[in-house]
C-alpha positions in Angstrom: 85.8 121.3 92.2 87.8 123.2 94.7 90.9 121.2 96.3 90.6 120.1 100.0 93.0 120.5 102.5 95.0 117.5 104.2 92.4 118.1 107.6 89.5 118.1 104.9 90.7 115.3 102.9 91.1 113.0 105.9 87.9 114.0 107.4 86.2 113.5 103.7 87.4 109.9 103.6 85.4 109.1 107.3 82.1 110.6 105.6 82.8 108.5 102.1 83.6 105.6 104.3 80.0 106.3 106.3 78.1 107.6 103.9 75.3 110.0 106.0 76.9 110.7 109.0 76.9 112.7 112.7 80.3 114.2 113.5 79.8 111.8 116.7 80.0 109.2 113.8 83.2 110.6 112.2 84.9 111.0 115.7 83.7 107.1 116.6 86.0 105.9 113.5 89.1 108.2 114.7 92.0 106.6 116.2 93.3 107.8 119.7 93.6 110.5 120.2 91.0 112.1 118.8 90.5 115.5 117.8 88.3 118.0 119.6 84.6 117.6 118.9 84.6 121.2 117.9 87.7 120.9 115.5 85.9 118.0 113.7 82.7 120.2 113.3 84.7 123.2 112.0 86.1 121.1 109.1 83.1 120.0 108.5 81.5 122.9 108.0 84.3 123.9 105.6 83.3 120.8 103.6 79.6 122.5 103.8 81.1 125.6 102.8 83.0 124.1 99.3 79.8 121.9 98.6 81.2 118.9 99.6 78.7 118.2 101.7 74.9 118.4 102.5 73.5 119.0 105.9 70.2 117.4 107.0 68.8 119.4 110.9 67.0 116.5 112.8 66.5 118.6 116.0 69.3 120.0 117.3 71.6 117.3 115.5 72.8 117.7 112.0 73.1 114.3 109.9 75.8 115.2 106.8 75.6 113.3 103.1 78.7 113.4 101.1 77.9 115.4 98.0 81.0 114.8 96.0 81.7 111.2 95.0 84.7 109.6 96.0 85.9 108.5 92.6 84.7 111.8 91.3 87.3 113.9 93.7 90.2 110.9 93.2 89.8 111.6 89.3 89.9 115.2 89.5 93.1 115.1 91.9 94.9 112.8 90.0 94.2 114.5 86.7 95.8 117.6 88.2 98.6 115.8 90.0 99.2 114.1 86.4 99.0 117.6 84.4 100.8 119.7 87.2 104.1 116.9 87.8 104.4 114.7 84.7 103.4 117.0 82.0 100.1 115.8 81.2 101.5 112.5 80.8 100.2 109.5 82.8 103.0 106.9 81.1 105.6 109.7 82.8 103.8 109.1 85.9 104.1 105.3 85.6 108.0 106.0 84.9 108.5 107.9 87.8 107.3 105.4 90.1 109.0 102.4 88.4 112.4 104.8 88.5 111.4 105.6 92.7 111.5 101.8 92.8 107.2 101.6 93.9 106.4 99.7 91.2 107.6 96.3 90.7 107.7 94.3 87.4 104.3 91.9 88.9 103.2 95.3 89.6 102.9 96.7 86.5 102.1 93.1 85.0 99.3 93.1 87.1 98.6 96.6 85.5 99.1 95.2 81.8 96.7 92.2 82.4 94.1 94.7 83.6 94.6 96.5 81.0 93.9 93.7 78.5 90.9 92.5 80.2 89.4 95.6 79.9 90.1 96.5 76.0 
């Protein structure tokens, strides 16, 4: 799965969010200011490009279905982030964030009681 850019990611999220969508729908869900029309559909058609997603002509209007899961890019990304920054170790990555002080203790409590609930 190849990695999206920042402008890809954040336009990715819209279409997750919509599911089959117009580029008139992605804009809609923009805050102001919005992007250029134009700049929306070339980012789109980079997601086309890395088989993100699907395009569907009706007309002269193109209707586009995510092709790439949400939790299927998240698990991906993380895995890499994971394997690339904490050595391949998740528990590092837990560390880290409990060092940078964005964990708290009901944090990873919470964390602990879903982990038990799920075992």
């Amino acid at each position: 799965m190849e990695r999206l850019t920042s402008q890809e990611e954040d336009i990715m999220l819209y279409i997750w969010k919509l599911g089959p969508c117009f580029i008139r729908d992605i804009l809609n869900e923009m805050p102001e200011p919005r992007p250029p029309y134009t700049s929306v559909a070339s980012v789109v058609r980079n997601l086309e490009k890395k088989k993100y997603v699907t395009p569907k002509k009706f007309g002269t209007i193109t209707q586009f279905f995510p092709r790439v899961k949400e939790t299927d890019y998240k698990r991906t990304f993380m895995s890499n982030v994971v394997r690339n920054y904490f050595t391949g170790s998740y528990k590092e990555m837990v560390s880290f964030f409990v060092r940078d002080r964005k964990l708290s203790k009901s944090d990873l409590q919470e964390l602990m009681d879903q982990i038990e609930k799920e075992e």
